[in-house]
C-alpha positions as CSV (number, residue, x, y, z in Angstrom):
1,X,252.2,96.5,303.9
2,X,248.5,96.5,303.0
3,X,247.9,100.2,302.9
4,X,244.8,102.4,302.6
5,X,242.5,101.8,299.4
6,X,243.0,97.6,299.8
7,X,239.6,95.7,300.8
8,X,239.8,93.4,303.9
9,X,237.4,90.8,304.5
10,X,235.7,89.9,307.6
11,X,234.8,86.7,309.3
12,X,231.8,86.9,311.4
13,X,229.1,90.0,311.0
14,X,228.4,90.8,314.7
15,X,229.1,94.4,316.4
16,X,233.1,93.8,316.6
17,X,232.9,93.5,312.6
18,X,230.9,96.6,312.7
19,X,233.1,98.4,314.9
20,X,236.4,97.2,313.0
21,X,234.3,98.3,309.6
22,X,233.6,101.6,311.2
23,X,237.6,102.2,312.1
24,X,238.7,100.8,308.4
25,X,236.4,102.8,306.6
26,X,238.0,105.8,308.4
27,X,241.3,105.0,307.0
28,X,240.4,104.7,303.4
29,X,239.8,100.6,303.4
30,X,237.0,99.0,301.7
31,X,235.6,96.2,303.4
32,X,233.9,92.9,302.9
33,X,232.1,90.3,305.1
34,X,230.6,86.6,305.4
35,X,228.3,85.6,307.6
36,X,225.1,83.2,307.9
37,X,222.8,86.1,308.6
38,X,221.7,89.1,306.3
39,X,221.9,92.3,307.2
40,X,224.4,92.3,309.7
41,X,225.8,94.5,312.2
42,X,228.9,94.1,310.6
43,X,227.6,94.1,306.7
44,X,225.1,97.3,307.3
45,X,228.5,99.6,307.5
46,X,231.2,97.3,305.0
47,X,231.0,97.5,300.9
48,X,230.2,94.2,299.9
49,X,228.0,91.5,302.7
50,X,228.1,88.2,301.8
51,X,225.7,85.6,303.0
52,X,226.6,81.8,303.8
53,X,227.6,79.4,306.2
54,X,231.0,79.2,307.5
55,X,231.1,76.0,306.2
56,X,230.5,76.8,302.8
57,X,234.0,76.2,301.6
58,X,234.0,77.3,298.0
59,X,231.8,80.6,298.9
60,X,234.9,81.1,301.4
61,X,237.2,81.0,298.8
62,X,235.3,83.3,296.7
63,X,235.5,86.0,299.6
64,X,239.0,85.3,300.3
65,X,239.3,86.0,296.5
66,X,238.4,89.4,296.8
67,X,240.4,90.4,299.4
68,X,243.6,91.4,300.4
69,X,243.8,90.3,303.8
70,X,241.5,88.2,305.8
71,X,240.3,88.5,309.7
72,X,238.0,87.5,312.6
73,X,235.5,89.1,314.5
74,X,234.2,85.7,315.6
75,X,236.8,82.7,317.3
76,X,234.0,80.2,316.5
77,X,234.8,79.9,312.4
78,X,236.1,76.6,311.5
79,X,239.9,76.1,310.8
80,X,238.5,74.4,308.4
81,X,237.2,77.6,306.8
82,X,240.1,79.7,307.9
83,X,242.4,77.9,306.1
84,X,240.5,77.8,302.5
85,X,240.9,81.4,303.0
86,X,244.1,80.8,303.5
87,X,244.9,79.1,300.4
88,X,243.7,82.5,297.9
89,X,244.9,85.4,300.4
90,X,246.9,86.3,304.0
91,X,244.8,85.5,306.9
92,X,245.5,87.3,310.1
93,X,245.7,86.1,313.3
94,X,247.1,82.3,312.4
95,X,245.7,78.9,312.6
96,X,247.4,78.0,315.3
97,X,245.9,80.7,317.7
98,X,242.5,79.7,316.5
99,X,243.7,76.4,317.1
100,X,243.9,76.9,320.5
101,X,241.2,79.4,321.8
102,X,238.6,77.1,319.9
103,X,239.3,74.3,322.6
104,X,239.0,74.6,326.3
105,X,241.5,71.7,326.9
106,X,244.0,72.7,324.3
107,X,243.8,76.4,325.7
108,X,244.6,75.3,329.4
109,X,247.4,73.0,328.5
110,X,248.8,75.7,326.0
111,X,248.7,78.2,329.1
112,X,250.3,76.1,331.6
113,X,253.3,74.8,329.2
114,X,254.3,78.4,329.2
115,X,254.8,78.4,332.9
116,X,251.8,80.9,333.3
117,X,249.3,80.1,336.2
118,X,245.7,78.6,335.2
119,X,243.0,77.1,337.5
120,X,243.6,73.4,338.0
121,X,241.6,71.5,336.1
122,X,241.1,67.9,334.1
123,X,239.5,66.6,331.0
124,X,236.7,64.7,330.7
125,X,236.0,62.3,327.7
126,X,233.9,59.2,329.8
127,X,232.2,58.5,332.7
128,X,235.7,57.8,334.6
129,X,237.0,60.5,333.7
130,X,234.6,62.6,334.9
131,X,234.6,60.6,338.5
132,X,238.5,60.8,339.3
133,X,238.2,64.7,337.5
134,X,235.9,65.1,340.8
135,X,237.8,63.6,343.2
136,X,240.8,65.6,341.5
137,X,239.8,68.7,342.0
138,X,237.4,68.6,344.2
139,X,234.0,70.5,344.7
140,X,232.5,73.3,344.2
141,X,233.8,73.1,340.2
142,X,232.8,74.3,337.3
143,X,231.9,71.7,334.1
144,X,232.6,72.9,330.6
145,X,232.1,71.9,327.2
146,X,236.2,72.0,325.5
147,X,234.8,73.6,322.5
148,X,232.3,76.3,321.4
149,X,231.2,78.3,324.2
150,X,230.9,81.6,325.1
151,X,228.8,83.8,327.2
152,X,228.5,81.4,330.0
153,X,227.0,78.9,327.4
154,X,228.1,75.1,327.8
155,X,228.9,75.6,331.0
156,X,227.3,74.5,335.0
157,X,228.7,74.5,338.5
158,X,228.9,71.8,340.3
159,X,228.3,72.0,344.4
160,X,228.5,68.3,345.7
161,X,230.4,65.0,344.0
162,X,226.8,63.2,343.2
163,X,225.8,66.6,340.7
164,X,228.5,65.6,338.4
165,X,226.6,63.3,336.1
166,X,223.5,65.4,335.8
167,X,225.7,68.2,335.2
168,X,227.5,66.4,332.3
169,X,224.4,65.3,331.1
170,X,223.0,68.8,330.7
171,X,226.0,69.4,328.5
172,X,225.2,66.5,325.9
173,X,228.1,64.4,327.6
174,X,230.1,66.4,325.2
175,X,234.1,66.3,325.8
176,X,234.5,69.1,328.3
177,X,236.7,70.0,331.1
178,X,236.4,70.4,334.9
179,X,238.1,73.3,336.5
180,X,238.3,74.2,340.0
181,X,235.8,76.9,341.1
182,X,237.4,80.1,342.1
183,X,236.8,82.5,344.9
184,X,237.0,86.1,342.7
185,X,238.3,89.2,344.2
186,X,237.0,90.9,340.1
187,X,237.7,89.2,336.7
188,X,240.3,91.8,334.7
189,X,241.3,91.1,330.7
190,X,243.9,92.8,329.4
191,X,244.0,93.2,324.9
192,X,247.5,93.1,323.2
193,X,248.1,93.9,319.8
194,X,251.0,92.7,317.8
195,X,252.0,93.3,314.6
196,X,253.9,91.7,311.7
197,X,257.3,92.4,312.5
198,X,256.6,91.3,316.5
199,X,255.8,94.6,317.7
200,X,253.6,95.3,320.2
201,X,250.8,97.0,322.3
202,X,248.8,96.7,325.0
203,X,245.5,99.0,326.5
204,X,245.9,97.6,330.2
205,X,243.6,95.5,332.6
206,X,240.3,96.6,332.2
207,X,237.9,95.5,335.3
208,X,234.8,93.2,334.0
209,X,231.7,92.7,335.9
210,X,229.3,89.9,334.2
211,X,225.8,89.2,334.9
212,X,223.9,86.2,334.2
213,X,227.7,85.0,332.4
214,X,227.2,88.0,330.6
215,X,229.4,90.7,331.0
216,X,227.5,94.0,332.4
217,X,230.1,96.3,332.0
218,X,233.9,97.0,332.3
219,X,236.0,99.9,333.9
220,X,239.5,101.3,333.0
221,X,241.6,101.4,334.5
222,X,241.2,98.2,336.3
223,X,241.1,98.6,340.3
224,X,244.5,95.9,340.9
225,X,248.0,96.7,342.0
226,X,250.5,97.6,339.8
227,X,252.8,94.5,339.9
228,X,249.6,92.4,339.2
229,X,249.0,95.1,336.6
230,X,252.2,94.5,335.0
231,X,252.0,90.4,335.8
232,X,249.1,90.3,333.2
233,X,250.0,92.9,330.9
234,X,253.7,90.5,330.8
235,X,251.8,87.4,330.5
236,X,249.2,88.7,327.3
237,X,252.7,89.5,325.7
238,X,254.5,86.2,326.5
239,X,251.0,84.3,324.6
240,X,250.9,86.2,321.6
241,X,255.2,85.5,321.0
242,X,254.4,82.1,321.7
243,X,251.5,81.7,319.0
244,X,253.7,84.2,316.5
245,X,250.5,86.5,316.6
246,X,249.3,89.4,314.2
247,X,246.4,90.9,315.5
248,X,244.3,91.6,318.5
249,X,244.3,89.2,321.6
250,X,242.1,89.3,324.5
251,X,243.0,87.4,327.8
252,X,240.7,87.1,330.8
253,X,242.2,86.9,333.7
254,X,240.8,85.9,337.3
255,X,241.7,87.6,340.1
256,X,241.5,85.3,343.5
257,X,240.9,86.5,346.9
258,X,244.0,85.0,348.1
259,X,245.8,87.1,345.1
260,X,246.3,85.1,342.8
261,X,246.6,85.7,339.0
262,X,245.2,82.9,337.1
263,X,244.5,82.7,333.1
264,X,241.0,82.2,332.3
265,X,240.3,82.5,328.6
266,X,241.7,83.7,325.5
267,X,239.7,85.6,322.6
268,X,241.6,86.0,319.3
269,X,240.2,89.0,318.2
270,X,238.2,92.4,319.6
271,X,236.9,91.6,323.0
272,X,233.5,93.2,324.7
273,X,235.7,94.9,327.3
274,X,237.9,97.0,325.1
275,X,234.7,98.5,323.3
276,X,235.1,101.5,326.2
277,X,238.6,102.1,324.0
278,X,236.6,103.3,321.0
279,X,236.0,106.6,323.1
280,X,239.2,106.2,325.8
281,X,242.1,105.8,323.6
282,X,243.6,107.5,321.7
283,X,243.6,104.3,318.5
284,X,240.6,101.8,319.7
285,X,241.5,98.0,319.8
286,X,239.1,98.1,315.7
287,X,241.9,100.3,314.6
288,X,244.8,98.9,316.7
289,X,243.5,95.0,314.7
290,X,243.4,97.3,311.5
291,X,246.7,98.2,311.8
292,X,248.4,94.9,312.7
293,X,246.8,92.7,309.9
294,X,247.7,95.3,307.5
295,X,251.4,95.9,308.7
296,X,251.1,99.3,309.4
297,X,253.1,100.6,312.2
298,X,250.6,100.4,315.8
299,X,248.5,103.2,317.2
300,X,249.3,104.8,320.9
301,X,247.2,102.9,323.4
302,X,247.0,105.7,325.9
303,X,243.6,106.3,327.2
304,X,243.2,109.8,327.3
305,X,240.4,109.6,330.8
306,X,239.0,106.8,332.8
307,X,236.1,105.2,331.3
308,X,233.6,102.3,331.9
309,X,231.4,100.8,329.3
310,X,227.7,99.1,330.4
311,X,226.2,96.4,328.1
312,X,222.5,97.4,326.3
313,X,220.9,94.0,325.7
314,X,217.9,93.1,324.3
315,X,216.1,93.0,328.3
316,X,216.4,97.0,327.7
317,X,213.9,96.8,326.0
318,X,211.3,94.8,328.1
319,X,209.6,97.7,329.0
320,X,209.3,99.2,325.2
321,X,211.2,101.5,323.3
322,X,214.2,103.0,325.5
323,X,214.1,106.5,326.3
324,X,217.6,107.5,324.1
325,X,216.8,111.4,325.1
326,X,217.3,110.4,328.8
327,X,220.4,109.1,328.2
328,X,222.1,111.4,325.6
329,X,220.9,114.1,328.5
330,X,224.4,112.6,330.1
331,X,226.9,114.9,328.1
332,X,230.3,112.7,329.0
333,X,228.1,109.8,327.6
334,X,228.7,108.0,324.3
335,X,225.5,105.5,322.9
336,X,226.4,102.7,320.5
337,X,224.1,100.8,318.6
338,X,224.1,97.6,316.4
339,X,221.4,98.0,313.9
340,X,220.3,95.0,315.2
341,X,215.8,95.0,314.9
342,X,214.7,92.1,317.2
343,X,215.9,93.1,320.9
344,X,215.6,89.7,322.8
345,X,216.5,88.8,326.8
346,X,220.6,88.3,326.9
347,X,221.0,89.7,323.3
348,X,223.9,92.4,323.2
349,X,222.0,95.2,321.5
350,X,224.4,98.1,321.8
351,X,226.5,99.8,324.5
352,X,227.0,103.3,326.2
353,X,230.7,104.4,327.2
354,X,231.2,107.4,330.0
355,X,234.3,109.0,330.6
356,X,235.5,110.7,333.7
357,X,238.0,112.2,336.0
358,X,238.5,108.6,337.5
359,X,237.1,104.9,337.0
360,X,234.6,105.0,339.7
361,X,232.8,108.3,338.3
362,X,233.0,107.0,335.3
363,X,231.1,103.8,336.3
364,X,228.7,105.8,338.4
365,X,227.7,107.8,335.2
366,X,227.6,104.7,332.7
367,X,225.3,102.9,335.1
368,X,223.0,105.9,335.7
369,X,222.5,107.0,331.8
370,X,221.6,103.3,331.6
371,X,219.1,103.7,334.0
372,X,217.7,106.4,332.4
373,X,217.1,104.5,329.3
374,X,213.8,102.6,331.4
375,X,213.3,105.2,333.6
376,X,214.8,103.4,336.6
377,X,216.8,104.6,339.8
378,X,219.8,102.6,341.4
């Protein structure tokens, strides 16, 4: 066990950092982080913020020096990185789930050898590839880069066969993979935590609504029948046994018209959607990682109300200065913000969380505080 009073060092310095600082500084850990940037989300709450790229092997190895145990808040950092920290100190989750959720194709075929259901979809490394991926799966599709995208980035739908090449052109003809576009009833993730021993937790399908490839904001409990419910909850647990893994996972799901269940993507570590659990549940997923990396036994998931969670990105601001009085007016309304100083169109700035007596109040409430915030009416 790493218990209270060791230091744990953080990949990445975004908000996740910042909320996982905020829930080990509450139980008595120091904390460190690396990052490229200064002044962080993530280093304006830990002890010591170091600044330098991930790629930076031997500053890497001089963080992973100072620490006990080692995490993520960002999937992007190199393995290479990851496993120079690995060399000096315990690094939690594994390379091999980083491995995986750092490639597209990798992350599909890993998926589907488990027997769990995933869109159809093919890879695309040439020009011929991409033509028989096409006549494979047919159109409309979507076109993905395999590796290093996020937030709807690296990504374009394709409508009709003769779109294909512009679209992989768009993408730098990087290696990328088709997959078959998908006619959503609502996108749903589910989180899982495990710890070292195999234990393990889950918060439940949370409903996600994205904007722009953004998401806007998430509800919980998700609006799906229970024995889909319990399909995805099963199916989280099945990938983190499979990958042996310590920490917090996040797996998107889709949820097809026709009922269907499909994988979509897999975050290893803190996901957008479970920031609502910060104010739902009784330990948020920030503690829940906390507790898994550092062997200590795992928190009670249960979320005490209904809640939904908007997104405050950097369009809020368009207008000027949010009015924060207007929405701290809404008393079953929690704001969170990043520290971050330059709000900028698509940039997540912050968050607000409402609890209720079910999930659509809850969502009703989230969405009008926000609205308050530039003086708007839905």
């Amino acid at each position: 066990m790493i218990g209270p009073g060791s230091t744990v060092g953080v990949l990445g310095g975004g908000q996740l950092g910042r909320m996982f600082a905020m829930a080990a500084r509450r139980l008595g850990y120091r904390v460190h982080t690396l990052a490229p940037e200064d002044d962080t989300p993530t280093g304006q709450i830990a002890d010591v913020e170091i600044n330098s790229p991930y790629d930076d092997l031997d500053a890497v190895r001089r963080f992973a020096r100072a620490v006990d145990v080692v995490t993520f808040e960002f999937e992007n950092v190199s393995i290479e990185a990851a496993a120079a920290a690995e060399e000096l100190t315990i690094v939690r989750p594994g390379r091999r789930a980083r491995e995986v959720a750092q490639h597209r194709l990798r992350e599909k075929s890993f998926v589907a050898s488990l027997g769990l259901p995933v869109v159809p979809f093919a890879a695309v490394r040439s020009d011929e590839d991409l033509s028989s991926a096409v006549r494979a799966i047919g159109c409309p599709a979507v076109l993905k880069t395999a590796a290093f995208g996020y937030d709807g980035k690296g990504q374009v739908k394709i409508e009709r066969p003769e779109e294909a090449p512009a679209a992989w052109t768009s993408i730098e003809r990087r290696e990328a993979i088709l997959e078959a576009f998908v006619d959503l009833a609502c996108e749903i993730s589910v989180i899982g935590a495990r710890g070292v021993a195999g234990e393990w937790s889950s918060f439940g399908p949370i409903e996600n609504v994205h904007r722009h490839h953004i998401l806007d904001v998430s509800v919980a409990p998700a609006s799906v029948g229970g024995e889909l419910a319990h399909a995805a909850v099963e199916a989280v647990k099945r990938l983190m046994d499979a990958l042996d893994y310590v920490g917090i996972l996040c797996v998107e799901f889709f949820v097809a018209r026709d009922g269907r269940l499909l994988v979509n993507e897999l975050a290893p570590r803190p996901h957008n959607s479970g920031h609502l659990t910060f104010d739902a549940c009784r330990t948020s997923q920030f503690e829940q990682q906390l507790r898994a990396i550092c062997g200590l036994p795992l928190g009670s998931a249960e979320m005490l109300q209904p809640a939904a969670m908007a997104n405050l990105l950097g369009d809020v601001w368009a207008r000027g200065e949010p009015d924060w009085a207007a929405a701290l007016a809404f008393g079953d309304v929690k704001l969170h913000l990043y520290g971050k100083e330059s709000p900028r169109t698509g940039r997540k700035m912050g968050h607000l969380t409402a609890l209720a007596p079910t999930a659509a109040e809850a969502r009703r409430r989230v969405l009008d505080a926000r609205d308050a915030l530039t003086g708007r009416s839905r």
